[in-house]
Backbone as CSV, one residue per row, in Angstrom:
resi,resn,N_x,N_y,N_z,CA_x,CA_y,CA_z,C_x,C_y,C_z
1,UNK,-24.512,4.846,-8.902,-24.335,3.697,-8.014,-25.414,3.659,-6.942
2,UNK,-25.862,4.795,-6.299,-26.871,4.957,-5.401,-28.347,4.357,-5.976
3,UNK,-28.910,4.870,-7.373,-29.866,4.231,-7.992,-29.803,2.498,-7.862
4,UNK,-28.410,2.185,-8.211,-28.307,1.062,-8.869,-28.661,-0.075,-7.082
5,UNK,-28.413,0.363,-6.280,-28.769,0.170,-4.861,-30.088,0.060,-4.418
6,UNK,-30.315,1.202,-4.728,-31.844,1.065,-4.858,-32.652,-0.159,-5.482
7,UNK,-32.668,-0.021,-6.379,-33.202,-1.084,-6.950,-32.788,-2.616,-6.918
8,UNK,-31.362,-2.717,-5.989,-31.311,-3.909,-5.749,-32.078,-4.236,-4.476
9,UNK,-32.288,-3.230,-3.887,-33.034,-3.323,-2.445,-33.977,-3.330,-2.714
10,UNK,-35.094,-2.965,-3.298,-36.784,-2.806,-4.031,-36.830,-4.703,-4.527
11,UNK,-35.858,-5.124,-5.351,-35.712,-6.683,-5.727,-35.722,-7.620,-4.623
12,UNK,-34.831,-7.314,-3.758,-34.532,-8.381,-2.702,-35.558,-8.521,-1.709
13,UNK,-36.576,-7.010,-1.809,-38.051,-7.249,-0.704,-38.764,-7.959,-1.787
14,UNK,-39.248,-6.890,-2.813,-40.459,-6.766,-3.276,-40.597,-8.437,-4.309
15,UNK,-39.424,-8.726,-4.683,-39.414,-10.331,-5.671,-39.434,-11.531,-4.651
16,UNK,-38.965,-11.435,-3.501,-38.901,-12.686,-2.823,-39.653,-12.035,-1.458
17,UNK,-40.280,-10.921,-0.866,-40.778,-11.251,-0.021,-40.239,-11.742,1.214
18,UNK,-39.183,-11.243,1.497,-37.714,-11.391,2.642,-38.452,-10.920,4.070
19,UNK,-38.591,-12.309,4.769,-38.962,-11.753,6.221,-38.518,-12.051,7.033
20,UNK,-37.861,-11.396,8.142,-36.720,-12.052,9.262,-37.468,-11.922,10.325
21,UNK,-37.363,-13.641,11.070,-37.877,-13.907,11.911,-37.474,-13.703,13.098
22,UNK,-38.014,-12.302,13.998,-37.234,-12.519,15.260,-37.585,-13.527,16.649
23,UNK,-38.727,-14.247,16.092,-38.402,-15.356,17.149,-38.025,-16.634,16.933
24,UNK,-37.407,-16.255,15.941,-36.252,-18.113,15.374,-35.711,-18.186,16.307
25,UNK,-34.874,-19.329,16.343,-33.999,-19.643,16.637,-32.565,-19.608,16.227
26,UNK,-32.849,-19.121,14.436,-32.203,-18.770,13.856,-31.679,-17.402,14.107
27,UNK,-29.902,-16.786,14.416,-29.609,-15.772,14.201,-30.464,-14.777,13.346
28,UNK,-30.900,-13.537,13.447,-31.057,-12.826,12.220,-29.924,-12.793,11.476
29,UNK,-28.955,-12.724,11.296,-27.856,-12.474,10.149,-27.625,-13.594,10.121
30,UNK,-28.236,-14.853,9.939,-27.712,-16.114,9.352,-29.462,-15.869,8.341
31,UNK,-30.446,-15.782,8.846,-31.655,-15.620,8.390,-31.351,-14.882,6.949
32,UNK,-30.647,-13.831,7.180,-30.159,-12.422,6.328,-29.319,-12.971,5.036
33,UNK,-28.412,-13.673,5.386,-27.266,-14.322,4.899,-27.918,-15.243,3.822
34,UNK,-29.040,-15.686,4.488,-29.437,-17.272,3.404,-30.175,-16.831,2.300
35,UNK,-31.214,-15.599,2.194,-32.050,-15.065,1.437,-31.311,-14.484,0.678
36,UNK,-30.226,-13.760,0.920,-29.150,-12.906,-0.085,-28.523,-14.460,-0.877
37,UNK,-27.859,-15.260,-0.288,-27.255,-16.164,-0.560,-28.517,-17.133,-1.811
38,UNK,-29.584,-17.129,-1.252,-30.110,-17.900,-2.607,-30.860,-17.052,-3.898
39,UNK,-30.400,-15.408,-3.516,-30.828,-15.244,-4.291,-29.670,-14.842,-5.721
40,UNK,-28.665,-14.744,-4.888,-27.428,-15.151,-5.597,-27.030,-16.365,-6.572
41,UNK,-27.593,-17.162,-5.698,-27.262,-19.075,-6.725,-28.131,-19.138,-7.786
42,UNK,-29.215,-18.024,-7.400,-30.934,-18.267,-8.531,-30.575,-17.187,-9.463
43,UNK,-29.389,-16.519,-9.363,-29.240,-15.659,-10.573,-30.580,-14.321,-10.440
44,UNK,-30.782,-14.294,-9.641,-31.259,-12.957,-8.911,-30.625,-12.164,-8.906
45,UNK,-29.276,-12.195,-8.059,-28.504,-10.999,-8.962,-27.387,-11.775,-9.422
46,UNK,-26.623,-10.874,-10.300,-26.287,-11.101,-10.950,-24.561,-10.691,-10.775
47,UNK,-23.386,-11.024,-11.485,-22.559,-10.676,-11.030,-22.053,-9.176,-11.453
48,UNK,-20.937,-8.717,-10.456,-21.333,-7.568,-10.275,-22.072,-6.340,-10.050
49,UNK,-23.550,-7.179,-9.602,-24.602,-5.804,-9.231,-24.016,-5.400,-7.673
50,UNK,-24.322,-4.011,-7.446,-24.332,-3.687,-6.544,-25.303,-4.166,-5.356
51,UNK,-24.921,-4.881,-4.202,-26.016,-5.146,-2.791,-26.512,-3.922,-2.326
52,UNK,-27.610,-3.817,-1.431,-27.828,-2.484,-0.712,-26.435,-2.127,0.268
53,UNK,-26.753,-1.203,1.180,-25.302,-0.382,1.573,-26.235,-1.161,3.259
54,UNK,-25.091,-1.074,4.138,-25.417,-1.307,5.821,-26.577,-0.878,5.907
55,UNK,-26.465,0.823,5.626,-27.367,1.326,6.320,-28.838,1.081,5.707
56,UNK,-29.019,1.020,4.222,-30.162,0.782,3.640,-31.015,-0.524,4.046
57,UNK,-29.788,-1.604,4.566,-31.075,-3.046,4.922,-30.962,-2.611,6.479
58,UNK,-30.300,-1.820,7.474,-30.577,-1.405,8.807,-31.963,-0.800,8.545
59,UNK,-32.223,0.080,8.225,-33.225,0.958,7.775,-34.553,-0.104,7.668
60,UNK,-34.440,-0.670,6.802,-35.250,-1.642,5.688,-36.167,-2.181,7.029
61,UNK,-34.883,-3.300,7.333,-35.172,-3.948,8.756,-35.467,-4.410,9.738
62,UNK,-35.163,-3.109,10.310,-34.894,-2.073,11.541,-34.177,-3.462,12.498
63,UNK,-33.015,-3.640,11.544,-31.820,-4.455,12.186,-30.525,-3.442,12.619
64,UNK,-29.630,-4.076,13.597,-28.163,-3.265,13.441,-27.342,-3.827,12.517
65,UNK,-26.467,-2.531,12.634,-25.237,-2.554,11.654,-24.550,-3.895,11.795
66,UNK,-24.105,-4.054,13.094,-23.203,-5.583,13.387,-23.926,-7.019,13.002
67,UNK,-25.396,-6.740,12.764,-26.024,-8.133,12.333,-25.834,-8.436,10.434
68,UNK,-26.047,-7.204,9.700,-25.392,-7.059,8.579,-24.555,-7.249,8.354
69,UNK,-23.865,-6.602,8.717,-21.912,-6.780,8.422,-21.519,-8.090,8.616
70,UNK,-22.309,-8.803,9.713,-22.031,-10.783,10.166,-22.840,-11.139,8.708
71,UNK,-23.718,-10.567,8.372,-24.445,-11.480,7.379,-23.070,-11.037,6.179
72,UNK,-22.713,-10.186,5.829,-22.071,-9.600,4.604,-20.895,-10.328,4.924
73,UNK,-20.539,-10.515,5.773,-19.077,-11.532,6.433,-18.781,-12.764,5.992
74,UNK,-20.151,-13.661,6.361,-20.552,-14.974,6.002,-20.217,-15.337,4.435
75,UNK,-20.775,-13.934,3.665,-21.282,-14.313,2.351,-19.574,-14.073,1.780
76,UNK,-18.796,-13.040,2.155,-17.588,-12.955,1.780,-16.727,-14.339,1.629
77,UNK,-16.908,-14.873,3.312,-15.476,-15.903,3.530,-16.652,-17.015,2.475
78,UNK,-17.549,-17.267,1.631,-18.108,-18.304,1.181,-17.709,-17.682,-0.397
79,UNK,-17.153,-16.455,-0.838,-16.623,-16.209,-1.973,-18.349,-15.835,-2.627
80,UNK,-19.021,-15.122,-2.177,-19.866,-14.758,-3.177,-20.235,-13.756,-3.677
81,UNK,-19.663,-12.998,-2.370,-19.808,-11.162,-2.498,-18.237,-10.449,-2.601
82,UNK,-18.065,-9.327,-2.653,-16.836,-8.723,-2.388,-17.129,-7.571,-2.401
83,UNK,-16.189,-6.533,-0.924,-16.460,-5.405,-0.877,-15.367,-4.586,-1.489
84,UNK,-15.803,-3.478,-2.209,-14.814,-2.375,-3.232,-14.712,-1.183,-2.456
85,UNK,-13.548,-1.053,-2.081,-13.172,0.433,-1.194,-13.735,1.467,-2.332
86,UNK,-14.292,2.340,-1.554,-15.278,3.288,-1.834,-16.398,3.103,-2.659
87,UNK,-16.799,2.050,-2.919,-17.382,1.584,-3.950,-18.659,1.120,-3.519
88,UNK,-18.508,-0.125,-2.559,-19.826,-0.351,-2.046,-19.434,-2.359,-2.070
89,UNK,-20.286,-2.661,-1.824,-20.307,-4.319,-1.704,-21.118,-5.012,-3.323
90,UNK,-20.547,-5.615,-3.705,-21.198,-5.967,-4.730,-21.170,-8.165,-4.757
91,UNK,-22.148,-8.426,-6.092,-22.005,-10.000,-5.971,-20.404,-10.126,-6.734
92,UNK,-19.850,-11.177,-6.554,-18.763,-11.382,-6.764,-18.659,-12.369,-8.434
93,UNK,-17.808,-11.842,-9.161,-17.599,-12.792,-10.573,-17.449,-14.092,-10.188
94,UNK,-18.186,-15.454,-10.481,-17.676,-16.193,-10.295,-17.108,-17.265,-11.662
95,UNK,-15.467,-17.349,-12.224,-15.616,-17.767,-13.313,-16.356,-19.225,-13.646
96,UNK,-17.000,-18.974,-14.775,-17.407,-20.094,-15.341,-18.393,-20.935,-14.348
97,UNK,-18.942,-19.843,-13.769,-19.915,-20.598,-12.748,-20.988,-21.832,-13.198
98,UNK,-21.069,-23.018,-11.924,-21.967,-23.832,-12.848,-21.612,-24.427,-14.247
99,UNK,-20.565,-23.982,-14.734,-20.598,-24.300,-16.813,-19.951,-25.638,-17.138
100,UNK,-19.292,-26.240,-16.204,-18.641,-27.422,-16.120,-20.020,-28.511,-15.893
101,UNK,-20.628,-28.211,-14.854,-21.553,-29.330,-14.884,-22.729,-28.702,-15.889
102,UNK,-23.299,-28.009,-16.245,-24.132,-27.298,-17.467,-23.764,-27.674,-18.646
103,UNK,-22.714,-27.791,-18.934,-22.541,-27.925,-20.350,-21.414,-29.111,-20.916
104,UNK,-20.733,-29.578,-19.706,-19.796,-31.126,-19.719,-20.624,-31.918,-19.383
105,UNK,-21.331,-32.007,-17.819,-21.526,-33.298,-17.926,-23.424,-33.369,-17.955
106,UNK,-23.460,-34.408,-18.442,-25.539,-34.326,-18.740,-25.848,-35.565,-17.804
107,UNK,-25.767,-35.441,-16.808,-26.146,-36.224,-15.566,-27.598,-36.169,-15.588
108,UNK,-28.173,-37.041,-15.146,-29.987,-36.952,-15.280,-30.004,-37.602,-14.319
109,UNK,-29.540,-37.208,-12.900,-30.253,-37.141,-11.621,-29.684,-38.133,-10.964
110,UNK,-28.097,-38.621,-11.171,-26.934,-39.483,-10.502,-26.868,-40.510,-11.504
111,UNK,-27.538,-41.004,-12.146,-27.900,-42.318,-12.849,-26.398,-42.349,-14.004
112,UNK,-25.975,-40.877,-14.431,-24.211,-40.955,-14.869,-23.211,-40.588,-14.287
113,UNK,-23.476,-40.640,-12.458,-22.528,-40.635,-12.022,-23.008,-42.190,-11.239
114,UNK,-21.751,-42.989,-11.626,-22.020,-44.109,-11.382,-21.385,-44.324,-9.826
115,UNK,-22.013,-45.515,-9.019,-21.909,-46.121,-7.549,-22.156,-44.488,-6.702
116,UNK,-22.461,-43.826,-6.703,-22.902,-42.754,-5.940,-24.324,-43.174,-4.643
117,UNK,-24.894,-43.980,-5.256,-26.148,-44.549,-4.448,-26.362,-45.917,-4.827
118,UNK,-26.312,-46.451,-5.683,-26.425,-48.111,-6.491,-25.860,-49.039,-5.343
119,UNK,-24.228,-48.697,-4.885,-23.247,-49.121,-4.316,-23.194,-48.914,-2.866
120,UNK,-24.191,-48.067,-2.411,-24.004,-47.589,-1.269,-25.205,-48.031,-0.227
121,UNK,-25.148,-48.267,0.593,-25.587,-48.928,2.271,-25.985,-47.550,2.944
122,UNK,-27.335,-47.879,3.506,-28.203,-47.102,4.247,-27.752,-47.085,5.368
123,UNK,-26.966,-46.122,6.438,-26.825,-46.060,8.168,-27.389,-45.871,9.074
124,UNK,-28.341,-44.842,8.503,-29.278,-44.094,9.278,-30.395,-43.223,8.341
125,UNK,-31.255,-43.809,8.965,-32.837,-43.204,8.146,-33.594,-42.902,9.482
126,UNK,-33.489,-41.334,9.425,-34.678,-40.782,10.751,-35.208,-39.505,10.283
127,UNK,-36.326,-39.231,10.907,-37.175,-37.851,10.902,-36.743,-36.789,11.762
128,UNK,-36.267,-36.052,11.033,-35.712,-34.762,11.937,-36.551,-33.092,12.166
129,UNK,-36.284,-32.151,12.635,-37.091,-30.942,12.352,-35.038,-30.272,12.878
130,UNK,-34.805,-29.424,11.740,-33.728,-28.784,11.712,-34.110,-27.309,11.386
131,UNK,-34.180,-26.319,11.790,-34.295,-25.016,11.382,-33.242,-24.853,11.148
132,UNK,-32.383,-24.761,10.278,-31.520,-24.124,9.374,-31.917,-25.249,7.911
133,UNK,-31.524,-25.682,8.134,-32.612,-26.922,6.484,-33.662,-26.330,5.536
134,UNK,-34.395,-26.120,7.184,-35.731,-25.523,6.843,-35.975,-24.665,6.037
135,UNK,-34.758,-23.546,6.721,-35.018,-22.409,5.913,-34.330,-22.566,4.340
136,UNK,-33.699,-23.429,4.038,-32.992,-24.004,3.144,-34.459,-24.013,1.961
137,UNK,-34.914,-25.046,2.539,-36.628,-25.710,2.049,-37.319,-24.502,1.607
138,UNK,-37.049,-23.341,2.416,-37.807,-22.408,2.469,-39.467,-23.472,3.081
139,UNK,-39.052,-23.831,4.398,-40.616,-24.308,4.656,-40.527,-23.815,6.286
140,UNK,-41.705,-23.701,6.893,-41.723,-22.770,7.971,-40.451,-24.136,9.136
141,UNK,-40.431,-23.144,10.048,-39.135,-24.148,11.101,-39.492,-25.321,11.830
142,UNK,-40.379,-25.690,12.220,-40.971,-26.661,12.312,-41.040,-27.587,11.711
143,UNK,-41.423,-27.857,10.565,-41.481,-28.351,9.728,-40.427,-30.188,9.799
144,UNK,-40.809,-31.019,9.602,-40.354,-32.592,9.781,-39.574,-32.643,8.441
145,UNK,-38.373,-33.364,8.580,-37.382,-33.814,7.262,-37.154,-35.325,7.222
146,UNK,-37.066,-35.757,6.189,-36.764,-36.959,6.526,-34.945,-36.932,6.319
147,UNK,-34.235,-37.522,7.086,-32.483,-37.657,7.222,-32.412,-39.088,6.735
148,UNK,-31.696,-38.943,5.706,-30.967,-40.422,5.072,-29.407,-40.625,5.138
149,UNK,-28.545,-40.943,5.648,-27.252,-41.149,5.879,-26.664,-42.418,5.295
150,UNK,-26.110,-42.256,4.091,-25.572,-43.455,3.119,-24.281,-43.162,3.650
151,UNK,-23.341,-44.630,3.369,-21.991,-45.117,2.782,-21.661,-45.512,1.734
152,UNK,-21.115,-45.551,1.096,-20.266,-45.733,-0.045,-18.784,-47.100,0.116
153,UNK,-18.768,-48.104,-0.127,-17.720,-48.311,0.355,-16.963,-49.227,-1.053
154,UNK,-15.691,-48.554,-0.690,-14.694,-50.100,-2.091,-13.993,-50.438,-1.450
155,UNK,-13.846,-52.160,-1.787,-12.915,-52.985,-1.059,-12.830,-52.732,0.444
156,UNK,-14.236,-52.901,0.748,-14.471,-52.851,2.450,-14.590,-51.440,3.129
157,UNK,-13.309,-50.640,2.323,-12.917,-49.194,3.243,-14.673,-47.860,2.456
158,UNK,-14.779,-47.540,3.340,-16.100,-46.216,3.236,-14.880,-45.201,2.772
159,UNK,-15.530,-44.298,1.473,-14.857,-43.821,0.329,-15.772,-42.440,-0.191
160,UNK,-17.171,-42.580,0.520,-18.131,-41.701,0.411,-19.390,-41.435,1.306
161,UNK,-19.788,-40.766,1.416,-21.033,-40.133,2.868,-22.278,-39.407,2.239
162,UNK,-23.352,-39.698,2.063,-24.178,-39.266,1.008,-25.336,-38.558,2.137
163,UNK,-25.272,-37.830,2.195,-26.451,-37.319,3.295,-28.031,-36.239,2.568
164,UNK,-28.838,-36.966,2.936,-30.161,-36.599,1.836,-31.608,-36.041,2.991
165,UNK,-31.915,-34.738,2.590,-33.418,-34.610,3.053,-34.548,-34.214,2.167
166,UNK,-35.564,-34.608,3.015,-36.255,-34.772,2.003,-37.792,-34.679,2.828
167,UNK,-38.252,-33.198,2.297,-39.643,-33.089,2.838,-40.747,-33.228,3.695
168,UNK,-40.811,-33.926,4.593,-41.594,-35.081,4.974,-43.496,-34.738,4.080
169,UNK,-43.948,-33.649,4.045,-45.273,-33.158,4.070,-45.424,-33.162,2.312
170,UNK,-44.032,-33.543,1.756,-44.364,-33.669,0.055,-44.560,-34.968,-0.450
171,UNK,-44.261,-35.808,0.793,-43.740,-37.128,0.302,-44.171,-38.233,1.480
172,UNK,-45.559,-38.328,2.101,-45.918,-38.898,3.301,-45.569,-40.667,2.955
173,UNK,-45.048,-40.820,4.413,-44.390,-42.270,4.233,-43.400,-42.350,3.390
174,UNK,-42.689,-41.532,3.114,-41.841,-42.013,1.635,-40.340,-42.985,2.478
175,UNK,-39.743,-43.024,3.478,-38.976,-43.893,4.626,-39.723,-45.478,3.911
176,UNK,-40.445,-45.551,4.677,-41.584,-46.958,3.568,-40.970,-47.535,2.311
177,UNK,-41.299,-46.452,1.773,-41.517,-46.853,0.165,-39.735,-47.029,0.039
178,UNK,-38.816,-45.916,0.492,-37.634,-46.329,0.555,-36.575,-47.494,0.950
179,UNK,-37.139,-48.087,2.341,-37.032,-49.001,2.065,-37.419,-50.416,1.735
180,UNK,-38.172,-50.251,1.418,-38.938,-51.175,0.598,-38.316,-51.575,-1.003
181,UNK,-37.710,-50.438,-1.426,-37.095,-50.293,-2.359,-35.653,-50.080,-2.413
182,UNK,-35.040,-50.867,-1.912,-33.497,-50.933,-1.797,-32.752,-50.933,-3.123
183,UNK,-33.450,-51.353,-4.272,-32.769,-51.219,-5.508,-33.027,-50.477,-6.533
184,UNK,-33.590,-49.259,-6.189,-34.467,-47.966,-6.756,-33.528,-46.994,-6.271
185,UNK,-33.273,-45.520,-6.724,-32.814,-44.419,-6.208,-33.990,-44.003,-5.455
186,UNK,-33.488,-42.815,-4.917,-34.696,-41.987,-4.055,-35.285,-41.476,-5.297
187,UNK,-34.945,-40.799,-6.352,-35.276,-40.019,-7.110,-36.475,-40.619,-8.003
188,UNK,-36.156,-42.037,-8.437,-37.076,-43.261,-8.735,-38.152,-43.488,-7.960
189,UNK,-37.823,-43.830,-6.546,-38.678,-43.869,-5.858,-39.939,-42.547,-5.718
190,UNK,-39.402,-41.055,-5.597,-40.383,-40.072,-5.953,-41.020,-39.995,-7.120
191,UNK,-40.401,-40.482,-8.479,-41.281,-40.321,-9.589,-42.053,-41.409,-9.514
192,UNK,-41.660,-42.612,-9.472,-42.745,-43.707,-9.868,-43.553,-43.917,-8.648
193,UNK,-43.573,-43.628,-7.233,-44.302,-43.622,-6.135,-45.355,-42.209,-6.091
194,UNK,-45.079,-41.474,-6.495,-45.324,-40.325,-6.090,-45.668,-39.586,-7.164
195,UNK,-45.421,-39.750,-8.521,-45.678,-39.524,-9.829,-45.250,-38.040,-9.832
196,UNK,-44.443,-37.456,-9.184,-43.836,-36.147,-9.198,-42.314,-36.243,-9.622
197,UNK,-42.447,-35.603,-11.156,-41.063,-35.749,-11.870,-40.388,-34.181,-11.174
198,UNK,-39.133,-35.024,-11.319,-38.054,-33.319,-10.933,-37.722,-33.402,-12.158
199,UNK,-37.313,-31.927,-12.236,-37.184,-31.164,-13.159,-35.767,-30.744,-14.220
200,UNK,-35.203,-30.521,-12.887,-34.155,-29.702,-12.668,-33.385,-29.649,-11.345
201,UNK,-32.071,-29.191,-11.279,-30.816,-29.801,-10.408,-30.198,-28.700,-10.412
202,UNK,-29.681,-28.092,-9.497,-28.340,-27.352,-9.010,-27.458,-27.943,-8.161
203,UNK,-26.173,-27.976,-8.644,-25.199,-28.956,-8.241,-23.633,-28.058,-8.032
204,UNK,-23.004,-28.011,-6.660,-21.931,-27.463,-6.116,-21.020,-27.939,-5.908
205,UNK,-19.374,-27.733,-5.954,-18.483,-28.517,-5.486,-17.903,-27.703,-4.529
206,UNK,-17.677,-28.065,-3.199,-17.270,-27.066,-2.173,-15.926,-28.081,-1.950
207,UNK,-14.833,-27.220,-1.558,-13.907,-27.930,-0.577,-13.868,-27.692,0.559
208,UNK,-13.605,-28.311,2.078,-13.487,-27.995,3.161,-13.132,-28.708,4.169
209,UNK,-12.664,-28.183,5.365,-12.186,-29.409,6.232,-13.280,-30.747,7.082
210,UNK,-12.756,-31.459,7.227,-13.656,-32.781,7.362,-14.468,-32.122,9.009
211,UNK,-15.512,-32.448,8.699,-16.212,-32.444,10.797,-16.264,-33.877,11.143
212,UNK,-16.403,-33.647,12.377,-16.467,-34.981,13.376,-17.336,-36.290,13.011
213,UNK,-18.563,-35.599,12.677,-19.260,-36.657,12.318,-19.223,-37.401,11.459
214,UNK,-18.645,-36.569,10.068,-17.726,-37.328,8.596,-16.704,-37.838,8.698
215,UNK,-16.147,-37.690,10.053,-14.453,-38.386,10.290,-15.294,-39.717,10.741
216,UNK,-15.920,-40.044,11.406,-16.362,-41.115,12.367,-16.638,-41.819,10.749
217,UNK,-17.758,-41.602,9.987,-18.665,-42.059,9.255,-17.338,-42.807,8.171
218,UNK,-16.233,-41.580,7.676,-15.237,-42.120,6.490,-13.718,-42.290,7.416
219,UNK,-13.774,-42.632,8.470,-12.477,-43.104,8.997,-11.436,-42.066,8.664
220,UNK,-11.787,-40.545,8.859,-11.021,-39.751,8.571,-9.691,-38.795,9.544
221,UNK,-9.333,-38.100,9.389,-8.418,-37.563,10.394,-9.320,-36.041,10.388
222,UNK,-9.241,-35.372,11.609,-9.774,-34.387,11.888,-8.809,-32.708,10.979
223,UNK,-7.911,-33.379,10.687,-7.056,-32.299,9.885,-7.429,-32.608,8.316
224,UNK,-8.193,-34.008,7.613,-8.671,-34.070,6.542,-8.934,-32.822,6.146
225,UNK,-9.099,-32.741,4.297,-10.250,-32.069,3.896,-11.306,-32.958,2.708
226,UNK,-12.153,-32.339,2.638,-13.114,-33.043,1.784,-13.897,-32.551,0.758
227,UNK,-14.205,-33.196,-0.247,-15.281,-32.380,-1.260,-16.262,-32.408,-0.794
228,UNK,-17.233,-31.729,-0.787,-18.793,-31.804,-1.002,-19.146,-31.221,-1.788
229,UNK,-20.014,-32.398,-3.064,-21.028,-31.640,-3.388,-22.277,-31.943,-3.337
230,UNK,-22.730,-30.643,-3.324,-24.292,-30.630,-2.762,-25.082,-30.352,-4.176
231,UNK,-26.255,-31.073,-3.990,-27.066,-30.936,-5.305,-28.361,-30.791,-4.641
232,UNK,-29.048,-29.729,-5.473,-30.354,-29.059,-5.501,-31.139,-29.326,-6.397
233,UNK,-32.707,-30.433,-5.799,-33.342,-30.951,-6.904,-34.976,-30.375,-6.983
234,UNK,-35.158,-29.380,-8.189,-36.176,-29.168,-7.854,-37.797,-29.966,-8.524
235,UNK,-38.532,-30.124,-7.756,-39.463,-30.439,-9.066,-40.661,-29.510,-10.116
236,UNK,-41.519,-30.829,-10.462,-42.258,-30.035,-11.618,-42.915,-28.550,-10.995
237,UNK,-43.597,-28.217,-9.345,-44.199,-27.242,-9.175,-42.980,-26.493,-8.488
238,UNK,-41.781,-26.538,-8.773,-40.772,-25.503,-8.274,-40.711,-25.373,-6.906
239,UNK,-40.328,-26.616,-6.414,-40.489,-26.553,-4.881,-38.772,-27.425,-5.210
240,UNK,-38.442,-27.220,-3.957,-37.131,-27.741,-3.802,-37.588,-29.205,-3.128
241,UNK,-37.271,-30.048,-3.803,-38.147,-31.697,-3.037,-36.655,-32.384,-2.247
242,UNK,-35.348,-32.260,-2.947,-34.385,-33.143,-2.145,-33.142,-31.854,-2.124
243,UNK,-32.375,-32.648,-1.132,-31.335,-31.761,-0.845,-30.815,-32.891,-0.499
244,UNK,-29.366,-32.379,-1.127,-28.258,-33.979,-0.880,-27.008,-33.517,-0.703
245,UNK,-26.073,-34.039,0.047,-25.025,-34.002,0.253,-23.836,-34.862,0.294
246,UNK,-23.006,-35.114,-0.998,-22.421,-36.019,-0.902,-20.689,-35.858,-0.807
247,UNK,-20.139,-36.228,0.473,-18.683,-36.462,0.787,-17.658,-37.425,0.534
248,UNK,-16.430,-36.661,-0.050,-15.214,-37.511,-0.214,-13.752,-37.269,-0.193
249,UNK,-13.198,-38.204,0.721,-12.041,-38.065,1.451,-11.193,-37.666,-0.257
250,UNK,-10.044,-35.927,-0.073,-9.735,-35.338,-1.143,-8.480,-36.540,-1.116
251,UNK,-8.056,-37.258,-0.784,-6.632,-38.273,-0.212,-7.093,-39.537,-1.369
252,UNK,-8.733,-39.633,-1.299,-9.352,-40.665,-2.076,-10.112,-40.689,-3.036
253,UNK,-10.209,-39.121,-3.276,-11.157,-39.115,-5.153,-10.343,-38.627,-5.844
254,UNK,-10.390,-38.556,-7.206,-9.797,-38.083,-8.035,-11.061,-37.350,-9.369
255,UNK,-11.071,-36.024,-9.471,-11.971,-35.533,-9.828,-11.890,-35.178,-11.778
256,UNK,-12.135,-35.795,-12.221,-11.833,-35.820,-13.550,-13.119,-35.352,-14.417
257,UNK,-13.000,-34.601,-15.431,-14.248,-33.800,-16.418,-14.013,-33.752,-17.614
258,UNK,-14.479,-34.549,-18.753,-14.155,-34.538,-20.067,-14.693,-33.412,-20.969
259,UNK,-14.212,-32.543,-21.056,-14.485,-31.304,-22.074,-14.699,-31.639,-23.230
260,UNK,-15.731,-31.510,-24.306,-16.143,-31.786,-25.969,-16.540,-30.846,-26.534
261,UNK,-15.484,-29.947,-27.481,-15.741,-29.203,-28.360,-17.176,-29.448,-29.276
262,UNK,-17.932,-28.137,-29.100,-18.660,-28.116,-29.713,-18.855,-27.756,-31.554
C-alpha cells in the first residue's frame, strides 16, 4: 500500500505539474482540492487507487496538515474520495459513472436535448475575471471570461438558468458574434465563426440546494433544491473552450433516460 502511494504521488506532480499558488487569492486547499478533483473526472486515477497519505503531500508541499485534510474534506462531502480506517484515503467507486450519458444518450453538443438554448432568452452577457473559474480553465487568475446568463421559460413561468463561460483570449469578440447571432448556439457560433470544432464533452448531474441568485433568476424558494448539470466542452487542441451550467427547479423537471439493449 505504501508503494502504491508512492506512485500516486510521483503521478499527481510529475503528469500534471501541480503548483499551489501562495499568492492567490485562492485558499491553498481549495487550489489542492481542484487538481486532485480533475484529476479524478480525467480518469487519472482511477477508482480505488490509493491518494498520497497527509503527511506525504505536507512534505511534497511544504503545506499543513489542516490545509489537506480541508482539501480531503471537500473531496469527501462531493462523494469522490473515501477514507478506510487503517487503510488510507482512496478515489471512491463511482457506479456506472458517466455510462448513462456515454452510452444512452448521443447528444452532439445540446442540439438532442431539445429547448435547452433554442427556447431560451439572454439576461445577462458580461466580461468577468473569476479566480476560481479560472482555475477551472486551468488559465492563469487573471485571466477575462466571458458570463452568459440564459432563461428558459414555458408558458411565461422561467423553468431553467443556463449559465456559460467562455474564454475571452480563445475567442476575441465572440459577445459580437453572439449576439449578432441570436438563432445559432454558442457552440455554432465557435465552429462556424471561429472554425474551431469541439471535440468532446463531459457532462454531470449534481443535485443541490437552490442559492440566492437561482432563486431570484427561477422564482424559487430558498429551501428549493435543484439539478445542475454542468457540461465540459473540450476542443480540437484539448483546451477546455466552454463551461456551462444548466439549472432546474427538481418541483419542475422530470428526468427521464431511454435505455437500448445492445
Amino acid at each position: 500500500m505504501r508503494i502504491k502511494g508512492e506512485m500516486m504521488k510521483k503521478k499527481l506532480l510529475d503528469q500534471r505539474d501541480v503548483y499551489l499558488n501562495r499568492n492567490s487569492a485562492l485558499p491553498l486547499y481549495y487550489q489542492l482540492k481542484e487538481h486532485i478533483k480533475d484529476a479524478i473526472l480525467k480518469g487519472e486515477y482511477k477508482p480505488n487507487d490509493r491518494l498520497p497519505t497527509e503527511e506525504e503531500l505536507c512534505k511534497q508541499f511544504s503545506i499543513s496538515r489542516p490545509v489537506v485534510r480541508q482539501a480531503y474534506d471537500e473531496l469527501i462531502k462531493e462523494r469522490l474520495i473515501e477514507r478506510r480506517k487503517g487503510s488510507g484515503t482512496f478515489v471512491k467507486k463511482v457506479t456506472n459513472k458517466n455510462s448513462l450519458f456515454k452510452e444512452f444518450i448521443s447528444f452532439s453538443f445540446e442540439r438532442n436535448i431539445p429547448d435547452i438554448e433554442e427556447n431560451s432568452k439572454i439576461v445577462k452577457i458580461e466580461k468577468i475575471v473569476d479566480a476560481k473559474m479560472n482555475l477551472r480553465f486551468q488559465l492563469p487568475e487573471n485571466s477575462e471570461l466571458l458570463h452568459i446568463i440564459r432563461v428558459t421559460h414555458e408558458l411565461e413561468y422561467p423553468i431553467s438558468m443556463i449559465e456559460t463561460y467562455i474564454p475571452c483570449q480563445y475567442f476575441l469578440n465572440i459577445e459580437n458574434y453572439i449576439l449578432l447571432s441570436m438563432n445559432k448556439t454558442i457552440i455554432e457560433v465557435i465552429e462556424n465563426m471561429y472554425g474551431i470544432q469541439l471535440v468532446k464533452a463531459f457532462r454531470k448531474l449534481n443535485s443541490m440546494p437552490i442559492s440566492k441568485e437561482r432563486a431570484d433568476f427561477l422564482h424559487g424558494e430558498m429551501d428549493d433544491l435543484v439539478f445542475e448539470i454542468e457540461t465540459k466542452y473540450q476542443d480540437i487542441f484539448g483546451r477546455i473552450a466552454i463551461l456551462e451550467y444548466a439549472t432546474y427547479l427538481t418541483s419542475k423537471m422530470v428526468l427521464s433516460i431511454e435505455i437500448n439493449r445492445r
